[in-house]
N, C-alpha and C positions, 0 to 999 in steps of 0.2 A: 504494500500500500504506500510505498515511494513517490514521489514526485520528481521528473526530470523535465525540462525544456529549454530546447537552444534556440534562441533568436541572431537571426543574422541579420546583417546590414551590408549598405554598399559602400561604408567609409572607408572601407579596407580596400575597396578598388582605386578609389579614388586617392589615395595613401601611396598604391603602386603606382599610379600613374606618375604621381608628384615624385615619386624614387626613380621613373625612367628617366622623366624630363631632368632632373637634377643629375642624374647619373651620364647624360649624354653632356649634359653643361660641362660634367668635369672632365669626362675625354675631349672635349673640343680647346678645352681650358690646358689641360694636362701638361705642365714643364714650362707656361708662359707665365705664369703667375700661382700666386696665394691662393685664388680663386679656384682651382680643378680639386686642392685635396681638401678645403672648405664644402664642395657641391658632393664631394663624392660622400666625405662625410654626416653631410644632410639627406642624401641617398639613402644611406644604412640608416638611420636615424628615421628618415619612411618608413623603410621596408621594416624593422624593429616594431614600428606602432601599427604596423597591419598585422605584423603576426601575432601582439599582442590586445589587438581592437577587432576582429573578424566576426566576431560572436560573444554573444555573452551566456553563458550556462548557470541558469539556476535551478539547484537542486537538493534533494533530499538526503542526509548526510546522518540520518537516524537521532541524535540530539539536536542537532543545530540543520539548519536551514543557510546550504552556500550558493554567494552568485560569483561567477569568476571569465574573465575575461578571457579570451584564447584565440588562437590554439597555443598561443606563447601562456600559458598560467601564470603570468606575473603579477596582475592583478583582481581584485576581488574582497569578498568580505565575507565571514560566516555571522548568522544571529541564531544563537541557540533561543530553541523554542520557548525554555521555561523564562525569559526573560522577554518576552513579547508579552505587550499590555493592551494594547488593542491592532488592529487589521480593521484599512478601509482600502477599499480602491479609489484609483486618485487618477490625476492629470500632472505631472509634472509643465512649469512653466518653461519659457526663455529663460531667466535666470538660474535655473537646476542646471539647462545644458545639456550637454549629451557626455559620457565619459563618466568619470568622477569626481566629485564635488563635495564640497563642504560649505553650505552659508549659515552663518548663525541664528538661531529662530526657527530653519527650515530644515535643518539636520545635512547629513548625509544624502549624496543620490549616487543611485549607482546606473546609470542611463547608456542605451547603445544608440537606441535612433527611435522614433517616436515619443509621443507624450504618457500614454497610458503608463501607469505605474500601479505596484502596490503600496502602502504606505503602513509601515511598522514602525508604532513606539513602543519602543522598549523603558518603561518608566519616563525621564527625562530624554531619553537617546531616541533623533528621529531618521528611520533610514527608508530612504524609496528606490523602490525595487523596480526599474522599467522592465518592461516587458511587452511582448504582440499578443500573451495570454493573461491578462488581467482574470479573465472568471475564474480559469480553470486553477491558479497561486492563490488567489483568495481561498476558493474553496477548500483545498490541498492543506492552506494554511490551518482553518477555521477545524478542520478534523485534528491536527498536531496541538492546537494550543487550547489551554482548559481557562475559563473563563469568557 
């Protein structure tokens, strides 16, 4: 009775793109200047936040409930169940952003692309969870946490 779901987005294309254009900048650039091993290094610095931004996976981890960026796993966040205080679904704004965030008052976001989100406070701690599956995390969730 697990929950798993992967949301993809096109940031990650659009990531590589920006890693080919910068990657040909610095072969055209390459031995004339500062600029070829500055572009290339913006390249990898692309391609690095595509394979780290591709998807977001959030899922069911038997105490805690994890969302995690990938296919690079470098980023992400676990909320164990028993410290969730309430579950509503929600709309993240422009100011949440897409990625990961921090604003004060607003808590945590953990966003790939769209607005729909769920939103968990954990007591004082506010984390939103986007997603393309808002029903099916709420529901998933409402079965895990007592209260």
């Amino acid at each position: 009775m697990g929950y798993g779901h992967t949301q993809r987005a096109p940031l990650a294309i659009l990531l590589v793109v920006f890693a080919g254009a910068t990657l040909v900048g610095a072969w055209s650039e390459w031995g004339r200047s500062i600029a070829g091993p500055i572009l290339l290094s913006a390249s990898a610095a692309f391609l690095l936040l595509a394979a780290s931004f591709a998807h977001l996976r959030i899922s069911d981890r038997g105490e805690f409930l994890s969302a995690r960026f990938g296919p690079l796993p470098v980023f992400g966040t676990r909320v164990r169940y028993a410290s969730i205080t309430s579950i509503e679904r929600g709309r993240s704004s422009w100011i949440d952003g897409w990625g990961i965030h921090f604003i004060p008052g607003r808590g945590w976001t953990f966003n790939l692309w769209g607005w729909d989100c769920v939103v968990l406070r954990c007591g004082e701690r506010i984390v939103r969870l986007g997603t393309d599956d808002p029903e099916g995390l709420e529901q998933f969730l409402r079965t895990r946490v007592k209260g």
